[in-house]
Legacy VTK file of the C-alpha trace (Angstrom):
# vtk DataFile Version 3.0
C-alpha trace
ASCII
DATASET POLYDATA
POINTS 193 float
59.531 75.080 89.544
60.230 72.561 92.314
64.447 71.878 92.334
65.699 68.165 92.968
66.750 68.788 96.694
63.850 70.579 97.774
61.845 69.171 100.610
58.026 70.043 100.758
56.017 69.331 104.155
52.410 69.916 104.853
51.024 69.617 108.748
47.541 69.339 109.205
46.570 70.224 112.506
43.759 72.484 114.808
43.910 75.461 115.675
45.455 75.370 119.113
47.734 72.190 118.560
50.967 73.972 117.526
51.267 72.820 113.793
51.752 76.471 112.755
54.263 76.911 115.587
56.145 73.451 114.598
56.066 74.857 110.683
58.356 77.892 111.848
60.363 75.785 114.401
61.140 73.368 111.693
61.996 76.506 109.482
64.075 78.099 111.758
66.201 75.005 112.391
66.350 74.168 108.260
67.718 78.276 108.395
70.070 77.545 110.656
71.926 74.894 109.146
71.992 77.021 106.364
68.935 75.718 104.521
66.718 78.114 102.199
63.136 77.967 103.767
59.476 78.580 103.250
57.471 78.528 106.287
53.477 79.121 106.091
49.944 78.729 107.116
46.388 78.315 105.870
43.568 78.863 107.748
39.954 78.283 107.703
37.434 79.812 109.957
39.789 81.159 112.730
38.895 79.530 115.936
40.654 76.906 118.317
40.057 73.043 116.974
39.425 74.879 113.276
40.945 72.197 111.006
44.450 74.423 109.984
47.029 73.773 107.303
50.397 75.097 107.213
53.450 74.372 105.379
57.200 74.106 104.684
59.945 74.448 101.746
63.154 73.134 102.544
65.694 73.455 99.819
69.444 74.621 98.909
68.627 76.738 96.487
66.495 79.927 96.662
62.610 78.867 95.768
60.302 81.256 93.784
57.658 79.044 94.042
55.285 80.467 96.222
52.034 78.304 96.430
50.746 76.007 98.470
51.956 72.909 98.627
49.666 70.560 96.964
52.490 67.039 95.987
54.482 66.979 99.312
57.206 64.929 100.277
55.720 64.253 103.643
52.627 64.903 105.746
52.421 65.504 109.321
49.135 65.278 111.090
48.983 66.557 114.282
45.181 65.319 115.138
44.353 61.970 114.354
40.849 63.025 114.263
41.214 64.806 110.964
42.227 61.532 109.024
37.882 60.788 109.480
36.996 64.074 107.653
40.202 65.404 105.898
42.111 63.753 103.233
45.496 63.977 104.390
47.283 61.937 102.062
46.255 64.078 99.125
49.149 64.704 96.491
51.672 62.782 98.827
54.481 61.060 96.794
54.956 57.552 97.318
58.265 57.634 98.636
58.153 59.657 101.057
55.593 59.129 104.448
52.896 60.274 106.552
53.751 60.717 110.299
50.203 60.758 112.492
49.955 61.859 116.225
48.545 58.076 117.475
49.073 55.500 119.875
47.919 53.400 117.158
50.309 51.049 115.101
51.170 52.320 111.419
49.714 49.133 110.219
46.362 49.908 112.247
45.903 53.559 110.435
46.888 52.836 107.129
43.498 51.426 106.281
42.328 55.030 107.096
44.539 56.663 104.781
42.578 56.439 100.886
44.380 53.486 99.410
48.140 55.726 100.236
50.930 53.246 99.386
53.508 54.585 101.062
55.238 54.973 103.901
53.315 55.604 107.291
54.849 56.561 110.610
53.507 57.358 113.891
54.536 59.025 117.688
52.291 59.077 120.430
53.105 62.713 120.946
50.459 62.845 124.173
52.432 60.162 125.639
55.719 61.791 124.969
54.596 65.082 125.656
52.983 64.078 129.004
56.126 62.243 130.458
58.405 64.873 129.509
56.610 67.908 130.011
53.743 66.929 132.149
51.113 68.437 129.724
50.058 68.037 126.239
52.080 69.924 123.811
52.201 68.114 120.563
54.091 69.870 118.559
57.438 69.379 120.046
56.927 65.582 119.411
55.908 65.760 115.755
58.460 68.494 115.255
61.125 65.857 115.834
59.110 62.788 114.266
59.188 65.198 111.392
63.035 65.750 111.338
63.851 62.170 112.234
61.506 60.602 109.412
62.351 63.255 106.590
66.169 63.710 107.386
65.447 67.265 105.809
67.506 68.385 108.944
70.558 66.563 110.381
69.477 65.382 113.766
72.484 66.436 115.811
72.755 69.532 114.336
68.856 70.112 114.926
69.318 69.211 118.373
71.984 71.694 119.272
70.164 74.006 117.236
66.820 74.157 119.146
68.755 73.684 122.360
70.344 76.588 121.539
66.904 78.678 120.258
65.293 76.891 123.422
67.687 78.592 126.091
67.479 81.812 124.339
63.588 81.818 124.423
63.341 79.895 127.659
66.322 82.271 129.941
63.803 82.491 132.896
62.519 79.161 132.526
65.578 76.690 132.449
63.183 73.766 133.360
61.498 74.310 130.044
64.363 73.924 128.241
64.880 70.455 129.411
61.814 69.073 129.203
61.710 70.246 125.556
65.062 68.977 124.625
64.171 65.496 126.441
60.816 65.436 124.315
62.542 66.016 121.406
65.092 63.274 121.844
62.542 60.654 123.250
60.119 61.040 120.361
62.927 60.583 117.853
63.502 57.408 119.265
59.790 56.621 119.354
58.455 57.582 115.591
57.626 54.195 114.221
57.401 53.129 110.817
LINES 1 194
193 0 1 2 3 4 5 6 7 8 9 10 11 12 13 14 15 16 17 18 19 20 21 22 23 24 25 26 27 28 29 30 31 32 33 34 35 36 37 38 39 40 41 42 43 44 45 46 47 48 49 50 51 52 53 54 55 56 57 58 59 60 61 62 63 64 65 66 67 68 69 70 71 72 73 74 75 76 77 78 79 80 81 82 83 84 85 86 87 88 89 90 91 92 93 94 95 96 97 98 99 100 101 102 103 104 105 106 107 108 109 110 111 112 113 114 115 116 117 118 119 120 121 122 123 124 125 126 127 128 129 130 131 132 133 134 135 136 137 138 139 140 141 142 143 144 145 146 147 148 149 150 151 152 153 154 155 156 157 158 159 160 161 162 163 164 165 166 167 168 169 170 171 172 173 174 175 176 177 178 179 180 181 182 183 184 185 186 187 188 189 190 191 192
């Protein structure tokens, strides 16, 4: 049984686009702050650009519930794409939002999203991605459009967190870190919606 302050998120992504990796980031920085997590995927046929699912539990209590996730709090979709052939917005509660990888407006996609009433947020994580990392990486960007739209995480406290997990995973690459911790900042300031 779900408690009150648990916070359920499902990423729909492909295979290649980080939203497994962005699952267990978000997990690890939930853990952290002293969270109780559940980070996991779901795949299809394994293969880069294979529509992929994966999932988090955020909560402060332990969770036994150990299914998917099928009435999340919030949805992150990493490939616009998939919002032509997946149903994203399937089981997501009202009040809480969908956050979509676009350039596009939230007012332009919503049409695209089944009739969902609630709340819809975007980050142009290429855009972000590109000017602080010079390549297309967007996970980092939806990791912190996720944090910033959900507040499952406090953003300062996620901040020094992955700046912290960054320099320990990054130790030969200090430029990394940077670029990272930029992207993260700049796309919290950019989510709209």
């Amino acid at each position: 049984m779900k408690d009150d302050n648990m916070t359920e998120i499902r990423w729909h992504g492909r295979g290649g686009q980080g939203a497994k990796t962005a699952s267990q980031l978000l997990a690890d920085a939930a853990f952290m702050a002293g969270r109780y997590v559940q980070s996991f995927p779901e795949y299809g046929p394994e293969r880069s650009g294979a529509p992929i699912t994966a999932y988090n539990r955020i909560s402060d209590e332990r969770c036994s519930v150990h299914s998917n996730i099928y009435e999340p709090d919030y949805v992150a979709v990493v490939d616009e794409t998939l919002l032509k052939s997946v149903d994203v917005t399937s089981g997501l509660k009202e009040d809480g939002a969908v956050i979509i990888n676009s350039e596009k407006s939230p007012e332009e996609l919503k049409e695209m999203l089944n009739g969902y009433k609630g709340r819809v947020c975007t980050i142009d994580a290429r855009a972000v991605s590109m000017e602080c990392l010079g390549a297309y990486f967007p996970n980092t960007p939806m990791l912190a459009a996720v944090v910033k739209v959900s507040g499952c995480v406090d953003k300062e406290r996620f901040l020094k967190d992955m700046e912290e997990s960054y320099r320990h995973k990054f130790a030969r690459k200090p430029q990394v870190v940077e670029g990272n911790l930029k992207c993260l900042k700049l796309s919290m300031d950019r989510v709209r919606g």
